[in-house]
C-alpha positions as a printed Julia matrix, in Angstrom:
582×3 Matrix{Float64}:
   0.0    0.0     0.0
   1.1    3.45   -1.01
   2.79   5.47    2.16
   0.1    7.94    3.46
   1.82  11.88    2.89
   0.93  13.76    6.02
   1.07  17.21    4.96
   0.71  19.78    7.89
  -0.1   23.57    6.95
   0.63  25.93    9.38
  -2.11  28.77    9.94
  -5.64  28.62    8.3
  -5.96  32.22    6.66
  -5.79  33.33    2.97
  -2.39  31.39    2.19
  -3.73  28.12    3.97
  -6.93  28.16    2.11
  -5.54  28.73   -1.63
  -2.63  25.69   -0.31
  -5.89  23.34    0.99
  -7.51  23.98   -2.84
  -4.78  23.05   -4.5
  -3.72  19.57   -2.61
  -7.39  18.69   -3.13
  -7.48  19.59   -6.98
  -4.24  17.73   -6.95
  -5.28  13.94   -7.89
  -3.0   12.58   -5.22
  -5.41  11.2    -2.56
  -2.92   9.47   -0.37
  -2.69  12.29    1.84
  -3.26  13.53    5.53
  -3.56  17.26    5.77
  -3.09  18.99    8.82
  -4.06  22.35    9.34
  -3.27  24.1    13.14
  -5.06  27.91   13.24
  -3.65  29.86   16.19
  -7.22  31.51   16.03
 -10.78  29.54   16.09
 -11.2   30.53   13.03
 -10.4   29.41    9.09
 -10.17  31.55    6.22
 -10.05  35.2     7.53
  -5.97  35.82    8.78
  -5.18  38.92   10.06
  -6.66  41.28    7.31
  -9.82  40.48    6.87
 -10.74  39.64   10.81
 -11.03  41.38   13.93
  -7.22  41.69   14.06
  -6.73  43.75   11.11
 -10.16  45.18   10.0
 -13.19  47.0    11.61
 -16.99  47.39   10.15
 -15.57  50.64    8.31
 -12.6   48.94    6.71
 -13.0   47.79    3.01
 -11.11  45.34    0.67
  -8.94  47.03   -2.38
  -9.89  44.42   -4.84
 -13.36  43.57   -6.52
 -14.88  40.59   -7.03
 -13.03  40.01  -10.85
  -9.78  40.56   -9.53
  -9.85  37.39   -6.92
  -8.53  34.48   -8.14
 -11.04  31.67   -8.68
 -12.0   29.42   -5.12
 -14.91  27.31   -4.89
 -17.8   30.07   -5.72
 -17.76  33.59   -7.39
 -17.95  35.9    -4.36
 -21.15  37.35   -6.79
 -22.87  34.07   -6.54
 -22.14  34.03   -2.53
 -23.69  37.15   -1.74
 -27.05  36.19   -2.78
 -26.64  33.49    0.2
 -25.7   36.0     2.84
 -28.29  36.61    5.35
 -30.54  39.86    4.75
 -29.83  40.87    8.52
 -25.49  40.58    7.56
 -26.25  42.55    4.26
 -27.9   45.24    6.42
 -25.15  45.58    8.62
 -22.66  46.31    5.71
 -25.09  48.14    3.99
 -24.65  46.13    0.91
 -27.62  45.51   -1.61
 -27.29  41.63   -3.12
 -29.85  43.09   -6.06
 -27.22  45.96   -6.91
 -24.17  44.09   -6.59
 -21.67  43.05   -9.28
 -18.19  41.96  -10.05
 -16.46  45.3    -9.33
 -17.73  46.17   -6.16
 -15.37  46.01   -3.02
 -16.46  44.26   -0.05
 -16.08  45.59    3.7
 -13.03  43.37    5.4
 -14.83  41.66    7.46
 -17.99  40.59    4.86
 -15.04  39.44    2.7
 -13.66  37.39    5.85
 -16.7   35.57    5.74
 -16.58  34.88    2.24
 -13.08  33.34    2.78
 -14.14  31.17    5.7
 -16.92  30.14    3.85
 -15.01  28.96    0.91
 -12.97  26.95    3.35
 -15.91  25.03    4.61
 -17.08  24.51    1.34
 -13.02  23.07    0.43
 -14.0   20.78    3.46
 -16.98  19.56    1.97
 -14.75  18.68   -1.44
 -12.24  17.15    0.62
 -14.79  14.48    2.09
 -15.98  13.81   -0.96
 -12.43  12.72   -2.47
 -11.96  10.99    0.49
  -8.99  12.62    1.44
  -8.35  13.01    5.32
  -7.61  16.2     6.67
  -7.88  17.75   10.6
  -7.82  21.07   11.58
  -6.75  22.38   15.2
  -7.86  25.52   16.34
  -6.18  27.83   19.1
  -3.25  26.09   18.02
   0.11  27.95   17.94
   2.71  26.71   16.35
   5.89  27.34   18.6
   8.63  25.36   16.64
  10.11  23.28   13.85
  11.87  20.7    13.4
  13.75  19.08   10.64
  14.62  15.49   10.78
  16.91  14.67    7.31
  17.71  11.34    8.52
  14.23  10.13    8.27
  12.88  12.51    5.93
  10.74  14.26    8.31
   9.84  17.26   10.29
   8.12  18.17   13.6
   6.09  20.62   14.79
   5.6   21.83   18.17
   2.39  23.59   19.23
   1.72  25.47   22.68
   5.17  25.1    23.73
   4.27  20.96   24.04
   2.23  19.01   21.99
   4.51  17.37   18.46
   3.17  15.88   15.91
   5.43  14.43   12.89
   4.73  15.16    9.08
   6.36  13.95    5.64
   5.62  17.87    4.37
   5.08  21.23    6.35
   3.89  24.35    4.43
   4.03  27.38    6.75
   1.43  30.09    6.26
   1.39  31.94    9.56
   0.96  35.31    7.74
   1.45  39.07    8.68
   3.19  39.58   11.86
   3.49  42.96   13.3
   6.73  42.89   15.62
   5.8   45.53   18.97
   8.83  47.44   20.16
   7.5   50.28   22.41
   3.79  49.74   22.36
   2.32  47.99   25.67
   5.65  50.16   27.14
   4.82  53.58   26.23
   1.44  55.12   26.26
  -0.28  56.66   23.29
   2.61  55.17   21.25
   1.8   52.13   18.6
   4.22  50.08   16.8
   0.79  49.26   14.51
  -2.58  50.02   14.17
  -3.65  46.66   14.08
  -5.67  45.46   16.13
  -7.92  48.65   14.66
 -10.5   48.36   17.78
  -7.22  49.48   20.02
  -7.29  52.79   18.3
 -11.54  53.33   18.37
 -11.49  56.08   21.22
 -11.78  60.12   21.59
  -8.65  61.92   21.28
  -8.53  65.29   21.65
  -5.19  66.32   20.04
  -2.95  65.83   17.21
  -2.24  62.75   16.37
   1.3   61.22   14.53
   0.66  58.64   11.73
   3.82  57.74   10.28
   3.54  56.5     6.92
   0.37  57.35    4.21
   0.06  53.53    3.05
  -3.41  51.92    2.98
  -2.32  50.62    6.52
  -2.56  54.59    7.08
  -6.28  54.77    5.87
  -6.81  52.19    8.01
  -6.07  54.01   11.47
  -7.48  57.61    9.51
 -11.01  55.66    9.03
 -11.02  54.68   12.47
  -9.68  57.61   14.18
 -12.17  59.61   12.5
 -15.74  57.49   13.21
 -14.53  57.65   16.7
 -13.69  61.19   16.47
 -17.03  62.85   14.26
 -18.93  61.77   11.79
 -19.57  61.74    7.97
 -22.31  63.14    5.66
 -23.41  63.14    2.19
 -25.4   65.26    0.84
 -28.06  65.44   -2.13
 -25.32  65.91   -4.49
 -22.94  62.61   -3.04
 -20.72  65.0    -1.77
 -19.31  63.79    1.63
 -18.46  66.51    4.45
 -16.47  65.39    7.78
 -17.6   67.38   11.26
 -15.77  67.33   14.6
 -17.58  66.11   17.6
 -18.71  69.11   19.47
 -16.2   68.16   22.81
 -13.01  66.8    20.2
 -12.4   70.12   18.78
  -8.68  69.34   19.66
  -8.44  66.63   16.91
  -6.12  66.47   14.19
  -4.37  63.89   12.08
  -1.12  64.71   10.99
   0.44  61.98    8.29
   4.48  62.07    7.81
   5.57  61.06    4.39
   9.24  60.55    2.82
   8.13  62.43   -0.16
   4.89  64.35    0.5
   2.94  62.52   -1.24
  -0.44  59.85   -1.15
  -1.53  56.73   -2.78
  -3.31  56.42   -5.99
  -6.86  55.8    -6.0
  -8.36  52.71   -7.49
  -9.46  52.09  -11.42
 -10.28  49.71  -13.71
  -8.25  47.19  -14.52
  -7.61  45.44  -17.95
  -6.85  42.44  -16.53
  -7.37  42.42  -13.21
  -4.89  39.63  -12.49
  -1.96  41.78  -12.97
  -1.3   39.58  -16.22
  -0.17  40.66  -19.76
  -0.12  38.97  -22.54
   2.68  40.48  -23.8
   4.76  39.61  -20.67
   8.17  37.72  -21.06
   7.85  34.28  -21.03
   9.7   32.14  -18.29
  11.54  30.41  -21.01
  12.8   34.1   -22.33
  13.62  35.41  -18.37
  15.52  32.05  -17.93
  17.41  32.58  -21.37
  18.25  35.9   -20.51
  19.54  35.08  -17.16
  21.78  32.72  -18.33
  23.04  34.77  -20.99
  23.78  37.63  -18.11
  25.98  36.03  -15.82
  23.19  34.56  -13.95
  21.43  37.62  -13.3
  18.19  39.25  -13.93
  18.61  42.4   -15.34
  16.08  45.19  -13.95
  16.78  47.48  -16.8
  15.91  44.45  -18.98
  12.84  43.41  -16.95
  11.83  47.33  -17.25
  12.05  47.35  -20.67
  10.04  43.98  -21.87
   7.78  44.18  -19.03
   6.52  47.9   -18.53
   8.0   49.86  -22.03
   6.77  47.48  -24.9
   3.55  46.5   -23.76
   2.57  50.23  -23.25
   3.66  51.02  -26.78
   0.64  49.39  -27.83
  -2.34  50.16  -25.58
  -1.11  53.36  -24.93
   1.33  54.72  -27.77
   1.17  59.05  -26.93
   2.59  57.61  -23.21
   5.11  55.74  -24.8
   6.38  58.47  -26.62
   7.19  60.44  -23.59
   8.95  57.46  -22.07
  10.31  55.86  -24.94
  14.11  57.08  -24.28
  14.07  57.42  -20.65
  15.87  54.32  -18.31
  14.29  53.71  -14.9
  15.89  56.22  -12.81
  14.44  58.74  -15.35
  11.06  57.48  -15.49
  10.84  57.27  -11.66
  11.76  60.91  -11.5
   9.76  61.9   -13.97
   6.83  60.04  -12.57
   7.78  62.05   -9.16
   8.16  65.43  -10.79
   4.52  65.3   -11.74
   3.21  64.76   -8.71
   5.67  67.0    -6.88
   3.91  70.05   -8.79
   0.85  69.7    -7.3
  -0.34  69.65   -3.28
  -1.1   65.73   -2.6
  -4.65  66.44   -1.42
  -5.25  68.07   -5.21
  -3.74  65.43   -6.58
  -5.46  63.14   -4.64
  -9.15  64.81   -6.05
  -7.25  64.14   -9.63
  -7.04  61.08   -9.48
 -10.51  60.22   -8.1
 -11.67  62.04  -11.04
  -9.74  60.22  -13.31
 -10.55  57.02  -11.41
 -13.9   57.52  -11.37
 -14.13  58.5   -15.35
 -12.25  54.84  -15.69
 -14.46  52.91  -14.21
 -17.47  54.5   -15.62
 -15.6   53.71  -19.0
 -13.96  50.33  -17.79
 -11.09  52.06  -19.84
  -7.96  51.63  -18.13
  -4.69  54.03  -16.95
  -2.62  51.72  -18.21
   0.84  52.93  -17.44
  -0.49  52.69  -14.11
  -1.5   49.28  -14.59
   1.44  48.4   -16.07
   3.51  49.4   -13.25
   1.72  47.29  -10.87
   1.54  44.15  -13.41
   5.75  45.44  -13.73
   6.02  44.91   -9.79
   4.02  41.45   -9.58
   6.06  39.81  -12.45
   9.59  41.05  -10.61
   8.25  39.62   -7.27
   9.34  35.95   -7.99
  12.52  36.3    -9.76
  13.35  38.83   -7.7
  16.36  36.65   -6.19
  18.36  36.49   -9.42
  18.39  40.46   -9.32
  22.13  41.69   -8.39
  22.53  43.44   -5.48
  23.13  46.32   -7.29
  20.17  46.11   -8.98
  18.27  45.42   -6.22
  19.8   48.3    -4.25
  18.02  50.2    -7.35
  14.7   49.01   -6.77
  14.45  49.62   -3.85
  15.48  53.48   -3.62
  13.85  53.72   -6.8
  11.57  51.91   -8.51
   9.69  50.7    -5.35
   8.81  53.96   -3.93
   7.36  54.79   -6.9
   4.93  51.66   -7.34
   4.01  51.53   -3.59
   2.37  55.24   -4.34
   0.96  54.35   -7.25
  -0.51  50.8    -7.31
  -1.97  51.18   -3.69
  -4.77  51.29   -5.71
  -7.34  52.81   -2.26
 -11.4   52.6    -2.89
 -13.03  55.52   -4.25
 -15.03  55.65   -1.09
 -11.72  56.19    1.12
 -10.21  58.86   -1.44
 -13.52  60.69   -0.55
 -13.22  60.33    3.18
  -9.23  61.73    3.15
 -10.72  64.45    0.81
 -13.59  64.99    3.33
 -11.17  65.24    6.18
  -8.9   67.68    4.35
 -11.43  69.98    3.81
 -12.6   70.24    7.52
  -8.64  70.93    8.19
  -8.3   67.36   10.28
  -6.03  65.81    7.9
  -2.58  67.39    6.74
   0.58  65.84    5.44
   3.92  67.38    5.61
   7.02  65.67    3.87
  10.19  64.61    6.31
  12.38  63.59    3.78
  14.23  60.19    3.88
  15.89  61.04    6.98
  13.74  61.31   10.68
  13.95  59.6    13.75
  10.84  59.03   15.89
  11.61  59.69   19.97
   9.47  57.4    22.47
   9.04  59.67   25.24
   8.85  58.4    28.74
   5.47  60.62   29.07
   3.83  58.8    26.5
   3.65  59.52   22.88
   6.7   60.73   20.28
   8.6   63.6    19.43
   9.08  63.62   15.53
  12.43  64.45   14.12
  12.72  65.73   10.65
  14.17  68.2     8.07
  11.15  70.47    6.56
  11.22  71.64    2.87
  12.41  75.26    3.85
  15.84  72.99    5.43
  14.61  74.11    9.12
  14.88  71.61   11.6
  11.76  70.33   13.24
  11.06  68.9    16.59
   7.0   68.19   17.14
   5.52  66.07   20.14
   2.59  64.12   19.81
   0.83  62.66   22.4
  -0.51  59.65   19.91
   1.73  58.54   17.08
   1.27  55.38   15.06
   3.44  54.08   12.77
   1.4   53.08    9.13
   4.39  51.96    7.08
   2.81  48.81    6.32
   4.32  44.66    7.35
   7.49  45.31    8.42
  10.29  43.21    6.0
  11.35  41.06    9.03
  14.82  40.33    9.19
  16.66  36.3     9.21
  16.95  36.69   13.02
  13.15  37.06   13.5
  11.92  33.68   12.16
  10.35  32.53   14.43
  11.25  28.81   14.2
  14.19  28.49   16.45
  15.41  24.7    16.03
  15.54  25.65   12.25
  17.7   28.52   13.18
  19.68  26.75   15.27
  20.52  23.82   13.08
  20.99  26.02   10.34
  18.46  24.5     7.66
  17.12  27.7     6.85
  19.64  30.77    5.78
  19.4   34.34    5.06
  18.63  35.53    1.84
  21.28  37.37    0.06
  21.97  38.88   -3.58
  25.51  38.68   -5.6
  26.96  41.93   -6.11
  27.86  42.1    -9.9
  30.77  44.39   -9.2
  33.39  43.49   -6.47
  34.12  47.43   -6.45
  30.64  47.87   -5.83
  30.55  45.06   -2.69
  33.98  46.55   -1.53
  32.52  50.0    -1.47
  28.81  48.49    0.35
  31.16  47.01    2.85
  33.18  49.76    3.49
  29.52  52.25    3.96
  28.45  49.42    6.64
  25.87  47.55    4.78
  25.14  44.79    5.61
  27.27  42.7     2.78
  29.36  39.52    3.14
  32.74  38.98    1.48
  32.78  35.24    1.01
  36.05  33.23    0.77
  36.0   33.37   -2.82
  35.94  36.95   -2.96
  32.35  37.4    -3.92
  30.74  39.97   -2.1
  26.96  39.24   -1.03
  23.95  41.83    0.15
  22.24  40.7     3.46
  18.52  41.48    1.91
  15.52  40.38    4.35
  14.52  37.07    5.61
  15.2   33.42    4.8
  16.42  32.03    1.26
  13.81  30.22   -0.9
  14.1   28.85   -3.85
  11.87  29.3    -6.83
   9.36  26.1    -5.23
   9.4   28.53   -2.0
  11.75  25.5    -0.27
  13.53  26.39    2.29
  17.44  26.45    1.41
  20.24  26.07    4.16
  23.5   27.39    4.4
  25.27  25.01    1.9
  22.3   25.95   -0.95
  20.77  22.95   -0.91
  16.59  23.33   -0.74
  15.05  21.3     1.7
  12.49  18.49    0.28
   9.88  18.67    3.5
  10.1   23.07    4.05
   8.03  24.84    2.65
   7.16  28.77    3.47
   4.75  31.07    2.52
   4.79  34.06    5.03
   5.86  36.58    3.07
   7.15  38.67    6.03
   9.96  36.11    6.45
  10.98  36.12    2.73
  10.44  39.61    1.64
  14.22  39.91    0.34
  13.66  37.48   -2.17
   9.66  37.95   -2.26
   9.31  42.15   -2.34
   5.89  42.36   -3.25
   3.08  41.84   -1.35
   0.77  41.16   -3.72
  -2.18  39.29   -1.53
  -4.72  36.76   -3.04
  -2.89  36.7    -6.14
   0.54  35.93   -4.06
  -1.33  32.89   -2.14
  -2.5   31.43   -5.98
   0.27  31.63   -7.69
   2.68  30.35   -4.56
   0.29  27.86   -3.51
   0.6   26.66   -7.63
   4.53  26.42   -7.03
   4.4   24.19   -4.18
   2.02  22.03   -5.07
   3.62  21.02   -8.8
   7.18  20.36   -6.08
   5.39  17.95   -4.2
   3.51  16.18   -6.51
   7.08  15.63   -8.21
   8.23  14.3    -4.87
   5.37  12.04   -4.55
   5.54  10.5    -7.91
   9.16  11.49   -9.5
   8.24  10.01  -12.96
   5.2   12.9   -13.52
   6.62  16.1   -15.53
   4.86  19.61  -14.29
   5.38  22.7   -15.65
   6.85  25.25  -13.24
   4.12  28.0   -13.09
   6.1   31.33  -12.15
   6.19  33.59  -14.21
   7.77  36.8   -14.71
């Protein structure tokens, strides 16, 4: 009889669920799938429950753009209670494929496709357990007998053939719980629903941003519309103190949501992974971003949208980036911010897309998985320029949260003031932070807040945090790192006090964030050789080979790479095509 694969996934949000679909669409029944949720809970992880969302918090994708699960999330709306519907103030009759979904309706959804996975399970007889308010504390590797362990509550083990870890977003506290009115995150959201009467820091102007603005304000006024849709912000009569002040590298806001071509952040005229892997090979076993830039933004713009092209047709990346920056420089962000809702709004009317904008966020999900064949040079480069640039633009916030900012704005709550790339946030004993920075008139500026929250977004969370220790300590994971091209150019990073290696061999290496994976999302040790049994798919632990965080579309496609590994592992003779792309 053929061995029985137990298969243990660790956590039971998003990544879990898309990882569950695809061992059951896999063929291979001779499996025993474990699944251990730290919550009592499946489907929702941290963004779309309690932990990360409230009532007022609201997806930033549309029904089209999720990747298919068991039902259309049009056809599971009709099945939602009347009494739920009410509560979101959704209207099943008037609902369609490009509306956004509260967070926590959208949680459900998720959860619900999970039960429904169970149901398909049963019926291919495959077995499968799940343990709730189960935390997994450790894991183990065992090469000699091809297996690993993992530890839950600090006591309980339980042995598998295959572990898959999918614990999520994890949002590291330094000085919150230490300091008052100071928060490392504003997640849970619920933490931050109370009156304050003063100013209040946000660092950051990310969608984690218009998270804590949307529930800062409910908590602090209230919102009206009138006869014409226009939507007005006022105080509460006794918070007159209240202010939101948002600190920004560069001054500037996210883009505002439109339609989408493909909504799958797909092209057609994308390089193929036969032409990425040619052109790696020819390039000294690097992926050239110039070359990735061209193919993958430049051309396919030439057609859908030829007058752009023309303006961009000579300029490299650095140029485009500061062209891109110049434009919005010239205006005030709020102004910019009413632009763009306009032309937002005038695209989805049209279902006509801004496709450089598209483009650019199609450019950043295609680098995402061949990101670790990028130099370090070159990844040096997207990082102080290219991603600054695409985090602005393809935040891609609802239309109904570009009108709240704009509400807030216009009852003088809401300000942004640029501190540059250089400021250093002070805890301060008394509670709250003094904010450090350089203001555009080159005055220095030292401002206390008695609140500040810091909205960058997941933190990239360095090899030292993983939080499995035993695979620390027995080295079978490793940190990710990126060949310098140029030994001049390692020589001079080492000198500056990066954080570079200078290997025996006289390679130099950049230190970038996290473990190393390889392109199955295997764990790979110290020597570079992937582990069989490993698997990860927190992106907060593999962000320096893994930059973007591209969500449902992240949990499909990595969930598709794993699955086509282990199937080869399971029956070695079966030839599967490798489904990254770039």
């Amino acid at each position: 009889m053929e061995h029985l694969k137990r298969i243990a996934i660790l956590g039971g949000g998003p990544s879990a669920l898309f990882m569950f679909k695809r061992l059951i669409e896999s063929g291979y029944v001779q499996l025993e799938i474990v699944i251990f949720e730290s919550k009592n809970k499946l489907g929702e992880g941290m963004p779309y429950s309690a932990d990360g969302a409230c009532n007022e918090h609201i997806t930033n994708v549309s029904s089209n753009e999720i990747p298919q699960l068991v039902t259309s999330l049009s056809d599971w709306i009709s099945t939602v209670p009347k009494d739920t519907l009410i509560k979101f103030n959704i209207d099943s009759l008037r609902f369609n494929e490009y509306k956004v979904l509260p967070r926590l309706l959208f949680g459900q959804y998720l959860s619900d496709q999970f039960n429904l996975l169970h149901k398909q399970a049963r019926a291919k007889g495959l077995s499968f357990k799940v343990h709730y308010n189960s935390k997994v504390t450790d894991v183990m590797d065992h090469p000699l007998d091809e297996s690993v362990t993992v530890e839950i509550n600090g006591t309980d083990n339980h042995k598998f053939d295959h572990v898959v870890v999918c614990t999520g977003h994890q949002w590291p506290q330094t000085y919150e719980g230490k300091i008052i009115g100071y928060f490392d995150s504003p997640y849970p959201p619920a933490k931050l629903a109370g009156q304050l009467n003063h100013p209040i820091a946000i660092k950051g102007s990310s969608l984690t941003a218009v998270d804590a603005i949307k529930t800062l304000a409910r908590h602090n006024g209230t919102f009206e519309k009138d006869d014409d849709g226009m939507l007005s912000f006022h105080i509460a009569g006794d918070n007159e103190g209240f202010k939101i002040v948002l600190h920004t590298r560069n001054g500037m806001l996210p883009g505002v949501r439109f339609h989408l071509d493909d909504p799958h952040l797909q092209n057609d005229a994308l390089l193929s992974q036969e032409e990425i892997a040619a052109h790696i090979e020819q390039n000294d076993g690097f992926l050239s971003l110039d070359y990735i830039f061209e193919h993958n933004f430049k051309l396919p713009i030439k057609e859908k949208a030829p007058e752009f092209f023309k303006k961009i047709e000579t300029m490299n990346l650095e140029q485009f980036v500061a062209a891109m920056i110049e434009l919005r420089e010239e205006l005030d962000p709020f102004q910019l911010l009413r632009a763009e809702y306009a032309e937002a709004e005038k695209s989805i009317k049209r279902q006509h897309s801004v496709y450089w904008k598209e483009m650019l966020g199609v450019l950043s999900f295609a680098l995402n998985y061949p990101a670790k064949y990028l130099s370090a040079e070159d990844r040096e480069r997207l990082q102080t320029s290219l991603a600054p640039l695409i985090s602005i633009v393809i935040a891609f916030i609802p239309q109904s949260s570009a009108q709240e900012l704009l509400a807030l704005h216009q009852a003088k709550v809401l300000s942004l003031v640029a501190v540059g790339d250089v400021s250093i946030i002070e805890p301060m004993e008394k509670g709250g932070a003094t904010y450090h920075y350089t203001d555009d008139q080159d005055e220095e500026v030292s401002a206390y807040f008695k609140t500040y929250i810091d909205c960058v977004g997941q933190p990239h969370l360095a090899f030292e945090n993983f939080p499995f220790k035993s695979l620390l300590e027995h080295r079978t994971v490793s940190p990710a790192t990126l060949r310098f091209r140029s030994p001049v150019e390692g020589a001079q990073s080492l000198a500056a006090g990066e954080p570079v290696i200078l290997t025996e061999n006289g390679d130099y290496f950049l230190k970038v964030p996290g473990i190393s994976v390889n392109d199955h999302f295997q764990v790979v040790d110290e020597y570079g050789a992937f582990n069989e049994r490993i698997y990860v798919m927190a992106v907060p632990y593999m962000s320096g080979y893994n930059p973007d965080y591209s969500g449902l579309d992240f949990c499909e496609t990595a969930s598709g790479a794993i699955i086509n590994r282990m199937l080869e592992a399971f029956s070695p003779s079966v030839d599967l095509d490798e489904p990254l792309r770039a």
